[in-house]
C-alpha positions in Angstrom: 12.5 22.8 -1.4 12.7 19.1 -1.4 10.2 18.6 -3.8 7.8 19.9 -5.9 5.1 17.4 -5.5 4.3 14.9 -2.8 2.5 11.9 -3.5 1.7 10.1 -0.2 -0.3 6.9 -0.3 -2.4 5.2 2.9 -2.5 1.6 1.1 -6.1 0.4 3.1 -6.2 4.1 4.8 -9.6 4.0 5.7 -11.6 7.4 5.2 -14.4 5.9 7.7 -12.0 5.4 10.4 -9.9 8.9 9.4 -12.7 11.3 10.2 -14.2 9.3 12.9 -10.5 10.0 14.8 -10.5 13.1 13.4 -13.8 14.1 15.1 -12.3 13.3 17.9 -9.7 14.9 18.2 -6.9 12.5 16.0 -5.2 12.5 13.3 -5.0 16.3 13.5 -2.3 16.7 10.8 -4.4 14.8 8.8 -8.1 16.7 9.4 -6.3 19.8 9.0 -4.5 18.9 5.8 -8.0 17.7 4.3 -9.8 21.0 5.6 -7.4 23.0 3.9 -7.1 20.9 0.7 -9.5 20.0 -2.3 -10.8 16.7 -1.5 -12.7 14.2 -3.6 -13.8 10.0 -3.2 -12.0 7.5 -5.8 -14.9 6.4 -7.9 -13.5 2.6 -8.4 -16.3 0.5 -9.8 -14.5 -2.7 -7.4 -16.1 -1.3 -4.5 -16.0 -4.7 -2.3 -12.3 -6.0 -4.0 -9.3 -3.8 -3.3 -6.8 -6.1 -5.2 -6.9 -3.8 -9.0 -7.4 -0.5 -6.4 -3.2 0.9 -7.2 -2.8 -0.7 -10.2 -5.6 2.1 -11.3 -4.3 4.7 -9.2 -0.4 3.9 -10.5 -1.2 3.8 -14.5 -4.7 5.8 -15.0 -6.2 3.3 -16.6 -8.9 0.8 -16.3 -7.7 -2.8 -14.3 -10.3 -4.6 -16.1 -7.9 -3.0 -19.2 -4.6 -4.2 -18.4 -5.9 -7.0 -16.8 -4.8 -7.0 -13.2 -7.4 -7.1 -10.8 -6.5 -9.3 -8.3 -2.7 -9.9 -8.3 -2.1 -12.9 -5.7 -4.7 -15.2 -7.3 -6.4 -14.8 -10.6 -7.2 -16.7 -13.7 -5.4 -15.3 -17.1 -6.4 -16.1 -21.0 -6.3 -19.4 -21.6 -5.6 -21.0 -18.2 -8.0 -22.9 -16.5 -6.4 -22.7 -13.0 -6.0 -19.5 -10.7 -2.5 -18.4 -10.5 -0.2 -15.0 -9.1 0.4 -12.4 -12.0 4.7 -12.8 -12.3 6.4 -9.4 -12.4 6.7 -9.8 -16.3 3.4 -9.8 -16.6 2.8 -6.0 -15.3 3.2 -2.8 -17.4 5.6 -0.6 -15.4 4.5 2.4 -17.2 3.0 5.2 -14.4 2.7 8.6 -13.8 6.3 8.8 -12.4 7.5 7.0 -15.8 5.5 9.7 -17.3 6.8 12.4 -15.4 10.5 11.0 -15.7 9.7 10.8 -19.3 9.4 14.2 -19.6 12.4 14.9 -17.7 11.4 15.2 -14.4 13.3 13.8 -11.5 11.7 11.5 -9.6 11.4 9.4 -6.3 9.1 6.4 -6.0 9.1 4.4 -2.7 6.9 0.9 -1.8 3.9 2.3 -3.7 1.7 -0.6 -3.6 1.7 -3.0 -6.2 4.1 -1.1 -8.3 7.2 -2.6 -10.7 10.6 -1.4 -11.7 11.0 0.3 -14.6 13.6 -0.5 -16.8 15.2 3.2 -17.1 13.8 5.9 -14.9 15.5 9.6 -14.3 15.4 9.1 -10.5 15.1 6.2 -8.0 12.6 3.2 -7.6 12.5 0.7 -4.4 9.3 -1.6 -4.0 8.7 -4.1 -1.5 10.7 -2.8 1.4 8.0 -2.6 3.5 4.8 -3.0 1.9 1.9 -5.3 2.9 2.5 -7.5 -0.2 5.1 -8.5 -2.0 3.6 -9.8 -4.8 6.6 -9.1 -7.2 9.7 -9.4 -5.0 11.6 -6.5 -3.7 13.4 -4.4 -5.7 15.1 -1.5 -6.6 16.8 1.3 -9.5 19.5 1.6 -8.9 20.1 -1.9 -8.3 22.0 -1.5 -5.3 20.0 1.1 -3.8 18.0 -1.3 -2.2 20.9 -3.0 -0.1 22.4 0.3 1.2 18.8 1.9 2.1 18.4 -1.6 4.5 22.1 -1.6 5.6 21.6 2.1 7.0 17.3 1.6 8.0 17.0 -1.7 8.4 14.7 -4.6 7.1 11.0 -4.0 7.5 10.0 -5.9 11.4 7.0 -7.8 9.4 9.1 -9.2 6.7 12.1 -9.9 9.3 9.3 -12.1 11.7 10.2 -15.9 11.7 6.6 -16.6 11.6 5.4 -19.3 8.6 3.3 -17.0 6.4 0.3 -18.3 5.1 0.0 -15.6 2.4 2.1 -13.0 0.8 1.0 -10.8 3.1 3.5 -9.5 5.8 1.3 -9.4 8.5 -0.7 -12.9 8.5 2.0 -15.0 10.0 1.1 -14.9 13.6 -0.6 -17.7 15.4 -3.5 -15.6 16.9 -2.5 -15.0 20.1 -3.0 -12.0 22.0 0.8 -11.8 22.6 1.6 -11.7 18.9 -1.0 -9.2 18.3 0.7 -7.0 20.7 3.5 -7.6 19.0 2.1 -7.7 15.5 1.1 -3.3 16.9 4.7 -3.3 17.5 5.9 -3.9 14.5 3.7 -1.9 12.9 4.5 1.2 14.6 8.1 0.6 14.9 7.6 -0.1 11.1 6.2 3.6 10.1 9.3 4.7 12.1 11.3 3.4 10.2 9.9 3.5 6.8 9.7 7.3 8.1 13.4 7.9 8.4 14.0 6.2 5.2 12.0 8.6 3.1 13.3 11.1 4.9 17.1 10.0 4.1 15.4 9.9 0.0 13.9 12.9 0.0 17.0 14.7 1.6 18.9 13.6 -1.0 18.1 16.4 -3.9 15.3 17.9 -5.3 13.0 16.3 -6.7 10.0 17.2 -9.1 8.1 14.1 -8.3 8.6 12.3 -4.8 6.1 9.2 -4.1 5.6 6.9 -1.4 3.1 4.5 0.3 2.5 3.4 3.5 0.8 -0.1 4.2 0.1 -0.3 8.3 -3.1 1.3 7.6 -3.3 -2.2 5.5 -2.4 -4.8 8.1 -4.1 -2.9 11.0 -7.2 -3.3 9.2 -6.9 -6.5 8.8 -5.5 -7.5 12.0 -6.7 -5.3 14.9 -10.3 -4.2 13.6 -12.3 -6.4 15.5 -10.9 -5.1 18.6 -12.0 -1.8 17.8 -14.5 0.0 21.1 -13.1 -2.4 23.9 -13.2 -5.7 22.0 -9.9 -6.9 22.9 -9.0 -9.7 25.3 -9.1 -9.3 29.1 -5.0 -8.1 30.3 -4.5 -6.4 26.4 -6.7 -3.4 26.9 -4.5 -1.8 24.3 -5.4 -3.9 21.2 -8.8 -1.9 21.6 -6.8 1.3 20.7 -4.7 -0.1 17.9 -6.1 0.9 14.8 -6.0 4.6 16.5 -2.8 4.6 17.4 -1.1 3.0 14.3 -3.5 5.8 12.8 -1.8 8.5 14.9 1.4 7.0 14.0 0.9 7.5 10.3 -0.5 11.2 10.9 2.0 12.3 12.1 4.4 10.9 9.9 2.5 12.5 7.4 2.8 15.9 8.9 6.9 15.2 8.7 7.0 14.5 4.9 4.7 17.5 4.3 7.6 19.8 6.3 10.5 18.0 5.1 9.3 18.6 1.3 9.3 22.4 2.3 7.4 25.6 1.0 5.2 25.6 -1.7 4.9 21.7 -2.5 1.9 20.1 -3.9 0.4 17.4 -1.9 -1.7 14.7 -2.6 -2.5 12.4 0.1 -4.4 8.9 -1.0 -6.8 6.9 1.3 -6.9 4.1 -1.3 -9.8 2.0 0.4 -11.8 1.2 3.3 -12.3 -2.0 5.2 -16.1 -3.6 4.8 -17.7 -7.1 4.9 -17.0 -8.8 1.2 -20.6 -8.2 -0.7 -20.2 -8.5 -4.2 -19.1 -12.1 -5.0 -16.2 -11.1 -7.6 -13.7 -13.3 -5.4 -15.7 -16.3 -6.1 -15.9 -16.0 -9.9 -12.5 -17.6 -10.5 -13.9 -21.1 -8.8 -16.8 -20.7 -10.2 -16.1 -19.9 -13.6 -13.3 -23.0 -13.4 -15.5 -25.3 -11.3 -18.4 -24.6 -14.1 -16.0 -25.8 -16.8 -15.7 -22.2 -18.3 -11.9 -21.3 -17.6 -10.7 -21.9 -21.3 -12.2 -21.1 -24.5 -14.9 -19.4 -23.2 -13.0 -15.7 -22.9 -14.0 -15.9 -19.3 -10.8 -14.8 -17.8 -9.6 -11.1 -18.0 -6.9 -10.6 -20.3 -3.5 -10.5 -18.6 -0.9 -7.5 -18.7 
């Protein structure tokens, strides 16, 4: 056994889009797993914001209680201006801390939004290949980083000379069809690689607690969902199929954790949230609240971590 519990997160995986291609006929490793399995739906009161989304799912607790909901751009207790939450600024405590606490070994690998701990009784890499990099990459060992690139590679988003608008790795291109071909790419030679990386980590010993996220499901929502049922442009017929086949790609690296981990592991495989049109209005509060005059001395901004 490679590990006694698998943690496997779908950063953006949308359930929607998951049994839709499972009903016909996709994602089979997937709609099997999930037959087979206890399943339930994240109760997340931000239903229409996925920004505080795995800060919950990494610590347990409320983001409205540690005060991260919305790491790129938020306001923070007594600031009147929007601004990125800095690294320092983020609990690292999670369950792996908890489990490594209690003298576990554990693996943790580009979960989203996740920081180093200072100590841990394993290994910790973030930012490899996820779709933000809110806090830098990083690793524990220090130096695991380095060698896990040196023998892998660099994440094809995060190695694209495109000017980047966002933090985000996939929102550099210029719109084209042609880069959105190769935007589908990257992402599927991206799961390939991030794959056989995971695969090197988990090889490695056994561990109690191995953890690890994927983000295509992330920039493919983003990117290639309005080309969904034969929307894309004329000569680039296979844009229309992209969020399938990145989906695909993603099931069935699924399916090669799940064997590589070996008999009798426990399995918990995360769709963190879907992709709908923005409803609510909580991503206009910061300019309102600062535009009203309210972003000091009023208490209107959550407190920060």
């Amino acid at each position: 056994m490679s590990a006694r519990a698998l943690v496997v997160g779908l950063d953006a995986g949308d359930a929607f889009l998951l049994g839709r291609f499972g009903a016909e006929g996709g994602v089979q490793r997937f709609s099997s797993f999930a037959r087979d399995a206890a399943t339930f739906r994240l109760a997340n009161p931000l239903a229409t914001i996925g920004g505080g989304v795995w800060e919950e799912l990494n610590i347990g607790r409320s983001c409205g209680r540690v005060g991260v909901f919305f790491p790129g751009r938020q306001l923070h207790t007594g600031e009147t201006a929007p601004r990125q939450v800095e690294v320092d600024e983020v609990d690292p405590r999670a369950l792996w801390t908890v489990a490594s606490d209690a003298g576990k070994r554990v693996a943790v690998i580009d979960v989203p939004h996740s920081v180093s701990p200072k100590e841990l009784n394993g290994v910790f890499v973030s930012g490899w290949g996820t779709h933000d990099r809110f806090y830098g990459a990083e690793s524990l060992p220090a130096n695991l980083l380095g060698e896990l690139r040196d023998r892998h590679g660099g994440y094809p988003l995060w190695s694209r000379p495109w000017p980047r608008r966002t933090t985000a790795a996939c929102d550099g291109h210029d719109g084209t069809p042609e880069q959105y071909e190769q935007l589908l790419d990257d992402l599927l030679e991206g799961i390939e690689r991030k794959t056989a990386l995971l695969l090197d980590v988990l090889g490695r010993e056994e561990w109690d607690l191995f953890a690890c996220g994927f983000s295509e499901a992330h920039c493919s929502g983003h990117q290639l969902l309005h080309f969904l049922d034969g929307a894309a442009p004329e000569g680039h017929d296979r844009l229309a199929k992209g969020i399938r086949i990145v989906y695909e790609r993603l099931d069935s690296a699924l399916g090669r954790l799940i064997d590589a981990a070996g008999p009798g592991v426990t399995v918990f495989a995360v769709a963190s949230h879907s992709f709908v049109d923005p409803t609510g209005g909580q991503q206009l509060m910061p300019e309102v609240l600062v535009r009203l005059g309210y972003g000091s001395g009023h208490g209107a901004s959550a407190k920060s971590a």
